[in-house]
N, C-alpha and C positions, 0 to 999 in steps of 0.2 A: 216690446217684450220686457218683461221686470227684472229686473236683478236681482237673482238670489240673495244676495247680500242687504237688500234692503227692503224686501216683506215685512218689515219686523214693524216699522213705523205703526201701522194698524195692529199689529199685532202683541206687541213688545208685553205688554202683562199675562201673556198666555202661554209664551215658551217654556216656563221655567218657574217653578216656585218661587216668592218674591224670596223669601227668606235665605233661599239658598245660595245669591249671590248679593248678600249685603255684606259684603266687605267690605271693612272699612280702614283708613289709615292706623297703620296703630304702630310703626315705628320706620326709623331712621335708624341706620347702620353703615360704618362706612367713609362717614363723615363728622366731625370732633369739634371741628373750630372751624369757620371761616372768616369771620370781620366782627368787628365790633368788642364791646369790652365785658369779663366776665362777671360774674356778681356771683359771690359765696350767700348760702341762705342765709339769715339771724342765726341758728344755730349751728354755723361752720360745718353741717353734715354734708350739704348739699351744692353741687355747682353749676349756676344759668351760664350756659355757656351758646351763644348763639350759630346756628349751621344754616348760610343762605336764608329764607323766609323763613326758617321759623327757630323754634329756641328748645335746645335738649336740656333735659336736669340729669344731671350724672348725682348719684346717691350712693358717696363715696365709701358711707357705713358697710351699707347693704350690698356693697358690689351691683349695683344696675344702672341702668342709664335708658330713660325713657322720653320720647320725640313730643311734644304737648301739642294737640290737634290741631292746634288753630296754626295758620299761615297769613300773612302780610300779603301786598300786592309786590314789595320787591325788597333785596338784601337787605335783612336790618343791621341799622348803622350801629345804634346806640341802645341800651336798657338801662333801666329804673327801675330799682327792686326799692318797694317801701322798707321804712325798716321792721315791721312787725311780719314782714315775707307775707301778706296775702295778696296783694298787687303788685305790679310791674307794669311798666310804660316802655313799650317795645315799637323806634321810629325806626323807620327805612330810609333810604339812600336821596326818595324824594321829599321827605318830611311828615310821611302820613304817620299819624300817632296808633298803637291799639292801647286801650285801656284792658288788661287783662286779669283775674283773679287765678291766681296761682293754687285755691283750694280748688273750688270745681273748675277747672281750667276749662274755661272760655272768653268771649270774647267780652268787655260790659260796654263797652264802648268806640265809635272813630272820633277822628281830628287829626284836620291836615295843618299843619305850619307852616304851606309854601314856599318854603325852602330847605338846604338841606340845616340840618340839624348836627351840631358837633359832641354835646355831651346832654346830659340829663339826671339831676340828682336830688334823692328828698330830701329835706332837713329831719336831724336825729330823732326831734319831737314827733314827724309824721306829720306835722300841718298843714307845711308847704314845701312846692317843688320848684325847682329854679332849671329851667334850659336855655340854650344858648343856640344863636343862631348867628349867621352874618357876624357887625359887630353889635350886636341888640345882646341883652341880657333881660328875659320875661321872667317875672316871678309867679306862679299858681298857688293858689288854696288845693292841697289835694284834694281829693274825689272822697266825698264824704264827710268831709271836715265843715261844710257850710252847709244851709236850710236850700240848696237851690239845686231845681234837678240836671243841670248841666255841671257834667264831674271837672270842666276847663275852666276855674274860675280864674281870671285875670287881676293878678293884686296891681305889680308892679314891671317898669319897664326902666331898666336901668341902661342909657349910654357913657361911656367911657374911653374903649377902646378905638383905636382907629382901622385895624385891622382884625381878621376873624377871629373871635374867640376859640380857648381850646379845652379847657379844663375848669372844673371847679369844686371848691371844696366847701366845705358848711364847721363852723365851732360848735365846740359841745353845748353848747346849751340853745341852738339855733337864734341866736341874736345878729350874727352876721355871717357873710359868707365872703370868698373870696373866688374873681374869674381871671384865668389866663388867658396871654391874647399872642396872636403868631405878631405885635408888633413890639414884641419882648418887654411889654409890662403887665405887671399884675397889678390887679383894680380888688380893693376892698367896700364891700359894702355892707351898710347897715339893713337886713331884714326890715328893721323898720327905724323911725326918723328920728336918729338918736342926737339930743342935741350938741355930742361933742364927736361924734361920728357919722356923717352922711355918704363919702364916699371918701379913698384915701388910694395915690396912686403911685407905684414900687416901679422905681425903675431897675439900673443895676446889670443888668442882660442886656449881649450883645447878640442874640438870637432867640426865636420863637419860643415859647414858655409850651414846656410838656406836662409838668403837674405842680402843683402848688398844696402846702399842707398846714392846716393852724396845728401847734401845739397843743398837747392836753389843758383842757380847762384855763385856757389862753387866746391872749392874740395874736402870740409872738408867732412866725408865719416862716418856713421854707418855701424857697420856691427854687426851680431846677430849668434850667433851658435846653434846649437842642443839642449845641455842643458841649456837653457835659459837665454847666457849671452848676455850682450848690452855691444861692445867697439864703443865710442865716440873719432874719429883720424879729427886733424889739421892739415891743411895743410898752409905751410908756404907761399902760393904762389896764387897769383889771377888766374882763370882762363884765364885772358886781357895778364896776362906777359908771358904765353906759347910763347918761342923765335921757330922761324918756324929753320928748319937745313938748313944752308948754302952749295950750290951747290958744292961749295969743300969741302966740309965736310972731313977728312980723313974717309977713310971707316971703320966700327968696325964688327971685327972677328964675336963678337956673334948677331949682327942685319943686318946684310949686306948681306944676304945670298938669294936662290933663290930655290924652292924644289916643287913638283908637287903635285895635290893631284887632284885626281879623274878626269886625264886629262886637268888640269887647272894648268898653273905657276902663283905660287904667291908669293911675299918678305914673309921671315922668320923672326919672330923676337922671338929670345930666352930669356928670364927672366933668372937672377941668380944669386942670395944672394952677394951683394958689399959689398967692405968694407969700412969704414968709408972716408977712402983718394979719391975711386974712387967717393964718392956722391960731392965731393964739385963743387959749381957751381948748382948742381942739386935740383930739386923740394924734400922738406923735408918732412916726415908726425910726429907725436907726439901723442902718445895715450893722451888725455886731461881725461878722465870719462870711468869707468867698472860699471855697473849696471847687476842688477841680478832679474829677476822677480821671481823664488822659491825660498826665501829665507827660507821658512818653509817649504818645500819640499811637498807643498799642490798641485801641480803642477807639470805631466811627462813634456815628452818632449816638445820641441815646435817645431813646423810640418811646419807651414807659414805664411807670415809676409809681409804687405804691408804698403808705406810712402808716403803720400798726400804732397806736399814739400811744397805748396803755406800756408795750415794752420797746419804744420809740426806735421802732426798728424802721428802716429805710432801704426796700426791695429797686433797685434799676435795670432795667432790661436794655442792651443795646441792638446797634441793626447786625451787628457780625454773630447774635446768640449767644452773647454771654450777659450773666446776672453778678451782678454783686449786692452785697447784705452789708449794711453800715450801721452804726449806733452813733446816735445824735445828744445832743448835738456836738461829741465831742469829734464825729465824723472816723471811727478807727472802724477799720474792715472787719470783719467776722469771718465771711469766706467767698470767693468770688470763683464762678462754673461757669462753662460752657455748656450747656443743654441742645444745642441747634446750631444749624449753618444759617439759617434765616433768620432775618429779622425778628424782633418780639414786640409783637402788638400791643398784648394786654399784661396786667400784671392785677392780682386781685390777693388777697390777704384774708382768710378767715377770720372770727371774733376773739379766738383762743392768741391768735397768731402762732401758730403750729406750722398751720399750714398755710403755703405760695402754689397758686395756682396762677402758670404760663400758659399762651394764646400764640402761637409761630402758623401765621396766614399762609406763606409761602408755603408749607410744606402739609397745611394742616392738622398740627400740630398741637395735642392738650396736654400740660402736665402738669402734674399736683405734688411739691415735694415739700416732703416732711423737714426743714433745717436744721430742728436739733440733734438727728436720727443720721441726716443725709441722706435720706431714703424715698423713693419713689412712692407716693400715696396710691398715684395714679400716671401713665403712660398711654397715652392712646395716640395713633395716628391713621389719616386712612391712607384710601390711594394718591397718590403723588398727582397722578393723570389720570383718563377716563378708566373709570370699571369698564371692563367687557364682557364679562361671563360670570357664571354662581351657577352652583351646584347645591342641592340640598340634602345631608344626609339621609342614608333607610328611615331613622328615627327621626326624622326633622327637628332636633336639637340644636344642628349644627348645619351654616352654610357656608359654602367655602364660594369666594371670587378670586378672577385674576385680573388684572388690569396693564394698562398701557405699561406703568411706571414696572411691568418686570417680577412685581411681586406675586403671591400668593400668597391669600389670609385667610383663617377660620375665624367666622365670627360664630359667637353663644347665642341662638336664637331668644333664649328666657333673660340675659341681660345686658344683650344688645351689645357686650365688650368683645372685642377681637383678641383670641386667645390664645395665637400664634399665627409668625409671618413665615414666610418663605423666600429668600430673596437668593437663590439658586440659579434662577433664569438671568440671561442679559439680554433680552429684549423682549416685546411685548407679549404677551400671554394669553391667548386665543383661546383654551377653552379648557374645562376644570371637570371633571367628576369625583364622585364617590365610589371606593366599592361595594361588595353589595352588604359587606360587615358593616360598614363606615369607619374601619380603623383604618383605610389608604385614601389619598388623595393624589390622582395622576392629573397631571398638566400639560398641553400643549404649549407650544411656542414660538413665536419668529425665531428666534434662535438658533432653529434647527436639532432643538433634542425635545422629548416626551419627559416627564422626571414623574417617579414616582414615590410620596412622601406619605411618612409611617406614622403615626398621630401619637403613637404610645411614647417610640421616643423621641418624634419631633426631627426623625433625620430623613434627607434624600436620599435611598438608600437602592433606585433605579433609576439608571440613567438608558434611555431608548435614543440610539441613532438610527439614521437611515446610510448606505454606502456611499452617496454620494450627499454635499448638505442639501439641503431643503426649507422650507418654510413650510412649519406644520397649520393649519387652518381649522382644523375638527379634530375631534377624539371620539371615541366610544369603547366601553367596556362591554364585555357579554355579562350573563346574569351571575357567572361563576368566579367572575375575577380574573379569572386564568389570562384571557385573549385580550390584548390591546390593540387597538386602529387608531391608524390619526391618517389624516387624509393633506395631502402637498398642494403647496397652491401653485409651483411653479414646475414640477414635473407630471402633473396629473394624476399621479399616482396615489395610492391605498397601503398603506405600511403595517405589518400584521407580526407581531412580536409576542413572547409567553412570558409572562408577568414572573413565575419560578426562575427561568434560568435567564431572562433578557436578552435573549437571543432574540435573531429574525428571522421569522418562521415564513414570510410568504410575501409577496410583490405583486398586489393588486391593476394590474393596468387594463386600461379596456376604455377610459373616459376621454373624450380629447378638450379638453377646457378644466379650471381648475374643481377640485372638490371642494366646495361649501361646507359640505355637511354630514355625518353620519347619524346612524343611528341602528343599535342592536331591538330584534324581537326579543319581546318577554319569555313569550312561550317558545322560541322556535330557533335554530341553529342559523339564521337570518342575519346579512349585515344588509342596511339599506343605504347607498351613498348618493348624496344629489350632487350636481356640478352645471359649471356653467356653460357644459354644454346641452343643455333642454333636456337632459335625461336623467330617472331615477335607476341605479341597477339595484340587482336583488342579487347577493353573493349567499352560495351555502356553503355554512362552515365545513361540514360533516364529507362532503362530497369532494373536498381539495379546493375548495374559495372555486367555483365554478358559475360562471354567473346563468341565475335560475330564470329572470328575467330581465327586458328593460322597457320601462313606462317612456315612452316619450311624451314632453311637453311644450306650450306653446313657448315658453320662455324660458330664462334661465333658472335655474332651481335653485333658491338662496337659504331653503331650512326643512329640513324633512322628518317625523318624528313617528314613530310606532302609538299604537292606543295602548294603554293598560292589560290589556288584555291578548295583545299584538295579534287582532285578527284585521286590525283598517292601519291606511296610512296617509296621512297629511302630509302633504305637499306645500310650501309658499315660491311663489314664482317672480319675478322683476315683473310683471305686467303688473301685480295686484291681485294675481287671484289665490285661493284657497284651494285645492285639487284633494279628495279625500279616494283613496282607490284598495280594492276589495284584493288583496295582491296576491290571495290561493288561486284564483280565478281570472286574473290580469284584466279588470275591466274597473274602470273609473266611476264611484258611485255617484259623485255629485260634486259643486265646486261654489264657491263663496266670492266674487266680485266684491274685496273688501277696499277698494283705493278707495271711494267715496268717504268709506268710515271714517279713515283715518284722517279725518278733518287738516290738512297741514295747516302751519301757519306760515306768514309770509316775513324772510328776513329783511332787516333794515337797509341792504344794499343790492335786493331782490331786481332784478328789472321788469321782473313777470308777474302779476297775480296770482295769492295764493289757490285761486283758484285753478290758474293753468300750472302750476307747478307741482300740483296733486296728481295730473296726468304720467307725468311722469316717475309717481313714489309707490312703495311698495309696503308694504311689510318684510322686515329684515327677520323676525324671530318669532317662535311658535312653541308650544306645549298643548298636550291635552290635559283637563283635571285628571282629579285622584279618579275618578267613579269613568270615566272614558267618555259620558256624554258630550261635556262643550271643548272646544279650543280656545288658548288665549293666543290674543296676536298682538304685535305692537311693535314699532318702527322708528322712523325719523318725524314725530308726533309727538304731543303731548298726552294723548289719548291710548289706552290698551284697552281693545275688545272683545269682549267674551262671546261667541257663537255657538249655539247648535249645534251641532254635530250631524245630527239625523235628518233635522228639519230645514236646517243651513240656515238661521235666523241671528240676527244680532241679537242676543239677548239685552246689553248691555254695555256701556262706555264708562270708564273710569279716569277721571281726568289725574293725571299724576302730577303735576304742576299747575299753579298758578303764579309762579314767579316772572313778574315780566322783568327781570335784571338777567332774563335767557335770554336771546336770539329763537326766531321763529315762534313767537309764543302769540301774536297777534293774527287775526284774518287782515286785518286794512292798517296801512302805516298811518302815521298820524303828519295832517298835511301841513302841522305847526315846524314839522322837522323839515319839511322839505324846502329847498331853496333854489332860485334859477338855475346853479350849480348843482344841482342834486343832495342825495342826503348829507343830512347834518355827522351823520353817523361816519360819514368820508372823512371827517377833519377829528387827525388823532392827537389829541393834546396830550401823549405822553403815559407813563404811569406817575404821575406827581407824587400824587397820595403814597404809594408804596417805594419809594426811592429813587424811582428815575429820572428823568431827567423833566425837567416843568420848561416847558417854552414859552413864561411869560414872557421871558427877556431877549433881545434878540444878540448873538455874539454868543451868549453864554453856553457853554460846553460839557461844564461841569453834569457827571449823571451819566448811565449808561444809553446810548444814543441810539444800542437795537432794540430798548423794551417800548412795546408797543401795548395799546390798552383793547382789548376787544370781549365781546360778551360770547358767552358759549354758547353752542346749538343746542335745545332742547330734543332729546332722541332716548329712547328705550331699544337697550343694545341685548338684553338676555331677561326670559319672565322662564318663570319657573313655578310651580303649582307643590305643594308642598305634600308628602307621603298621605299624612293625615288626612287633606282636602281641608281643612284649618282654614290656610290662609294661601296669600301664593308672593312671589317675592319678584321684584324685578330690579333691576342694577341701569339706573338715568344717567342722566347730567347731575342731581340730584345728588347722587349717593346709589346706595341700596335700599331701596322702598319695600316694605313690607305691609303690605293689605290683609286682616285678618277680619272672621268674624267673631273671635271673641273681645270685641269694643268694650273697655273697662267702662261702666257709668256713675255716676256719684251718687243719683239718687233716680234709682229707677222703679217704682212702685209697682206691685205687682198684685191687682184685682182687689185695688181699694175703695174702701167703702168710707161712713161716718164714723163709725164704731172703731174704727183701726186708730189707736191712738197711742203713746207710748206710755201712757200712766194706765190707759185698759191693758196694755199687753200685760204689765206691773203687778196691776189689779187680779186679773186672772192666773199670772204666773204666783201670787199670792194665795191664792186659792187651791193652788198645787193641780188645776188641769192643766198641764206642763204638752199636752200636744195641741190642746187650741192657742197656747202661749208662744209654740214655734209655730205655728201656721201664724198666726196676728202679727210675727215680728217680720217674718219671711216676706208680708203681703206689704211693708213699710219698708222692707229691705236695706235697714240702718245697721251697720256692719256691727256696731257697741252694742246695741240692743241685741237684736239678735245671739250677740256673745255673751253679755249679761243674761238670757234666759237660760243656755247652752247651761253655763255655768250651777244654774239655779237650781238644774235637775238632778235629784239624787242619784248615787255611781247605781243602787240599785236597781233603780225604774229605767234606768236606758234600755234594757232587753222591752220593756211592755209598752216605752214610745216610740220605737223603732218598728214597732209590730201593730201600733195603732195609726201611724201616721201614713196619710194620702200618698200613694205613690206620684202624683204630682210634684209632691215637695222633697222624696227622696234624695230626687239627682241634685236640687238645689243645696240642699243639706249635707250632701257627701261633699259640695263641691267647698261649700264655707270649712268643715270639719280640715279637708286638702288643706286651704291655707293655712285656716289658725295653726296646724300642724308645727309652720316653719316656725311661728312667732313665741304660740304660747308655753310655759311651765308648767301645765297640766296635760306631760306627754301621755301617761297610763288611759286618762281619763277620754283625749278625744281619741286615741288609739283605740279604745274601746267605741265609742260609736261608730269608729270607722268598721270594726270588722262584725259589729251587730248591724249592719245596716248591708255590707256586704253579704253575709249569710243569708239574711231577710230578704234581701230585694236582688241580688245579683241576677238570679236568673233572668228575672224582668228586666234589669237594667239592660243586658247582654241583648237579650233581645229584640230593643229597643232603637 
């Protein structure tokens, strides 16, 4: 017998217009910062600020913040913004490189470094990039910069240090650079083989080097260690007197050398402590100033440190979340904050130096402040711990989540920023809606209360208990607002309260297992509640909460939801199936056998194959679309799938992750980890990297000795389909994912021929047939051109091209006139095509 759930295999192009379910990633919400270091654009509007696999640009002008499509195979560690901002080099945890173009954001190239990677940085000119791995220091030709079609051109391999490098910084005029190393010295090197500078090595630090800085238009160099000291080093010598090496040079033993690395030859140049006889002739450094910011040990360590040269300002972040701002090099304070309880990762400095933008991993944390203002540019955080839940406003404007950490947020679907928190709740917060204005936001909770929050002025201003406590599980609103339900996980009970006076109006009992789930009819006086004891009941409001029926099922009922229309009702059960039932009529229409779908994956300390541990996974969560035909489902997976309704077919799978720095995200482990003692992943070296405690040493104590290091489960905890049918949203391990079909494209041509050209459209637009000049720009689809024609046409003639042109290019043209709207200065002008174009064609549009 077949499985309903998987007819589709032969079928899969037939259920469903292709078009209708191509959606596609189009952002990230939720999540701000997680690892890695941030980068302001060239023109200080913009900040790369990296979230797990992949990297968000917050566009601090414009208020938005948009997820750029492409993903990594796992957490990126480190980025590399060129400095003309059209590239960036974005390495991950295991060293894979992407070469990325920041205008049409995609991918242009891979390369792995097989190992991990600590920093990565251009030089100012753009020519070349220097990263650092191990204690190796590689120099590159950036991508472009040479005749060769391989963008990883290998200059130079510099050694020096003895232990991992950490940081590195480049002089104004890229003639040399400097690298930090965790064995507390810093290494100067010459870009290229200067003959009174080859390499020059700073001691001075009695602990690991966090960041190192050349002076303006100098060589004179700070550099900063771990416990918080500042050495202040001279350098004898102008960057202008760097003598270039003479072509007969005698060659030298330890720089003359030639050695392979990752099938590329490149000159070697080795470092190594001279002695006073061999420096003469050569570039000199002098420690001038040691400063110390704990002097009263109010202050751990210091984590990272960034140096504005032009107003030679010096930002430090420590691990307790505080910053101070110093001016160099006389070293006198400006003003020193606490912004966080957590550590602070990153510190980045726009071009203006205006603006400090902080990275706080612990907590998730992004902030952008203004110093001369003292004022917040930018504030964002997400959830602390897992999302659980998200609701989407009437208008899908707005989506609200709750999560583990207690909170409740509203985030701006159009700019992706959370626009208010709620931190009312003291424990985790199980389930969130909208009413049916979208001006209240009611909450479930472990906690034991329902709270209902008012958007206008941002206050809690109902509090729902039950008479005895409880642990609420579910919620549902009726379509009126009025009726509130949240269903108990630990007394089996259904709690029914009236939103106007906050009373409790009724005490649903009748289930013997807890409630999972509610859900209200669209059309009909209907509460439908699932529980884990295999049954759906059907309560009517109208009639005293009277129960009207009960579905029994083979298992337990873990999510239940009405159709659009509220005449069908979807079931998800612990066995895996799908159960859809006709509930005027009490008889079960059809049912979806979806455990296969959901492809699991297998965890790294799994004992069982992913394949027999799909036997026992389910689908945890469900919706129907906007229009009622398909269902989404999605679970303890990395996958969410869209079905049929009618036909029960899988239309479709949407993989939400490819981050393998999840747990469960593989079908087969990798048998490099395994060992006669079993996984690799058993042996926990600690959180090193983030503060805790490092067991390289044995004795040593120092460091907190219950932080443990583990990777999260990849799991889809709440999908949600969006009012419109737009897009639909779901809340991961991730973050909050949002799939939409309106995928922005950079150049997407539209029924081109030879003739379509930008000097024909010119030509023509010259000619004044101004409606074959917007069909020819539309059909090239260049957002300038196009505007450039727009502009072209007399305010007169817009009634006579709006009445000549294809209703084809209507909607396209209403849709450009929408934007330019926000941007351009010629508000009278596109106002007017907008409402001759409405006049003209609405009715057809509507129709449509």
């Amino acid at each position: 017998m077949l499985r309903p759930g998987r007819k589709c295999l032969s079928r899969r192009g037939h259920a469903e217009p292709g078009m209708k379910f191509a959606h596609r990633f189009s952002n990230l919400l939720g999540t701000v910062y997680r690892h890695g270091n941030l980068n302001f654009s060239p023109d200080g509007n913009s900040l790369l600020s990296p979230v797990g696999n992949r990297v968000t640009v917050f566009h601090l002008r414009n208020n938005k913040s948009e997820t750029l499509p492409f993903a990594s195979q796992r957490n990126i560690a480190c980025v590399g913004q060129s400095p003309d901002g059209h590239l960036a080099i974005l390495i991950d945890e295991e060293g894979a490189a992407l070469l990325v173009s920041l205008i049409s954001k995609c991918v242009l190239h891979h390369f792995h470094f097989h190992t991990r990677v600590h920093s990565v940085c251009f030089s100012p000119d753009g020519r070349r990039f220097v990263v650092t791995k191990d204690n190796v220091v590689l120099m590159y030709h950036a991508p472009g910069k040479t005749r060769e079609f391989n963008p990883f051109v290998l200059d130079k391999s510099y050694f020096g240090p003895y232990d991992e490098t950490t940081c590195i910084d480049w002089t104004d005029d890229s003639k040399c650079f400097a690298v930090g190393s965790k064995d507390s010295s810093t290494w100067v090197f010459g870009a290229e083989r200067w003959a009174n500078l080859i390499y020059y090595n700073l001691g001075g630090h009695k602990d690991s080097i966090v960041a190192c800085f050349f002076e303006e238009k100098s060589l004179d160099i700070y550099t900063l260690s771990q416990d918080a000291t500042l050495c202040v080093w001279q350098c004898d010598t102008e960057p202008e007197d760097l003598q270039p090496r003479l072509p007969k040079h005698k060659p030298n033993t330890d720089t003359d050398q030639s050695q392979e690395f990752g099938g590329q030859t490149a000159d070697v140049i080795r470092g190594k402590t001279e002695s006073e006889q061999q420096r003469v002739g050569r570039v000199k450094y002098s420690r001038v100033g040691k400063h110390f910011f704990n002097k009263e040990k109010e202050f751990n360590d210091l984590t990272a440190a960034a140096y504005h040269k032009k107003s030679h300002l010096l930002v430090t972040g420590f691990a307790s979340g505080v910053f101070h701002l110093h001016e160099l090099p006389e070293f006198s304070l400006i003003h020193s904050l606490s912004i966080s309880d957590q550590r602070i990762e990153s510190i980045s400095i726009n071009n203006s130096g205006d603006w400090i933008a902080f990275g706080c991993a612990g907590l998730g944390q992004l902030l952008v402040w203004e110093w001369q203002s003292e004022s917040y540019v930018l504030k964002q955080q997400g959830h602390f711990n897992n999302m659980v839940t998200l609701s989407y406003s009437p208008d899908a404007q707005y989506i609200v989540t709750g999560g583990d950490d207690g909170k409740v947020k509203v985030w701006n679907t159009s700019s992706g920023f959370c626009i208010v928190t709620f931190i009312e709740h003291t424990s985790s917060v199980t389930a969130v809606t909208f009413n049916s204005t979208g001006f209240v936001v009611v909450s479930a909770s472990l906690d034991g209360t329902v709270r209902a929050f008012d958007l206008h002025r941002y206050r809690n201003f109902r509090t729902f208990t039950s008479p005895r406590p409880t642990q609420f599980f579910c919620l549902a609103l009726d379509s009126s607002g009025e009726i509130v339900c949240a269903g108990s996980q630990d007394s089996f009970e259904v709690f029914v309260w009236s939103m106007q006076t906050g009373r409790l109006l009724d005490v649903l009992a009748g289930h013997e297992g807890p409630v999972s789930s509610l859900s209200f009819s669209p059309s009909q006086s209907l509460l439908a509640s699932a529980s884990w004891d295999k049954t759906v009941k059907l309560w009517d409001m109208f009639d005293s909460w009277k129960t009207k029926e009960t579905f029994v099922l083979n298992s337990d009922a873990l999510a239940v939801t009405f159709r659009p229309d509220g005449k069908e009702l979807a079931v998800v059960t612990l066995d895996g199936q799908i159960s859809f039932w006709d509930h005027q009529n009490a008889v079960q229409t059809g049912s979806i056998e979806g455990r296969h779908d959901l492809q699991m994956g297998r965890k790294e300390l799994d004992k069982i194959t992913a394949k027999q541990a799909t036997k026992g996974r389910s689908f945890s969560t469900l919706c129907y679309s906007a229009d009622g035909e398909s269902v989404l489902a999605g679970g303890h997976s990395k996958f969410v799938c869209i079905y049929n309704a009618k036909e029960q077919l899988l239309v479709k799978k949407f993989e939400i992750s490819c981050n393998l720095s999840l747990d469960g995200m593989e079908e087969f482990l990798d048998r490099r980890k395994m060992t006669e003692f079993g996984s690799v992943a058993l042996i926990d070296d600690g959180a090193s990297d983030e503060g805790g405690v490092a067991i390289s040493l044995p004795g040593v104590k120092k460091g907190d000795m219950s932080s443990r290091h583990f990777k999260p489960e990849i799991r889809v905890t709440c999908l949600r389909f969006s009012p419109t049918g737009r897009s639909w949203a779901a809340t991961s391990t991730e973050g909050l994912l949002i799939f939409s079909l309106d995928g922005g494209v950079v150049f997407d041509p539209f029924d081109l021929d030879e003739e379509v050209t930008p000097s024909n459209v010119r030509r023509v637009l010259r000619q004044k047939q101004f409606t074959a000049a917007i069909v020819m720009a539309f059909r090239l689809n260049e957002d300038k051109l196009t505007l450039e024609v727009l502009e072209g046409v007399p305010h007169a003639d817009i009634d006579l091209v709006c009445t000549t042109l294809p209703l084809l290019y209507v909607e396209k043209l209403l849709q450009f006139v929408a934007s330019t709207l926000e941007t351009s200065r010629h508000l009278e002008f596109f106002l007017t095509w907008a409402q001759r174009l409405l006049m003209l064609h609405g009715q057809q549009l509507k129709a449509r």
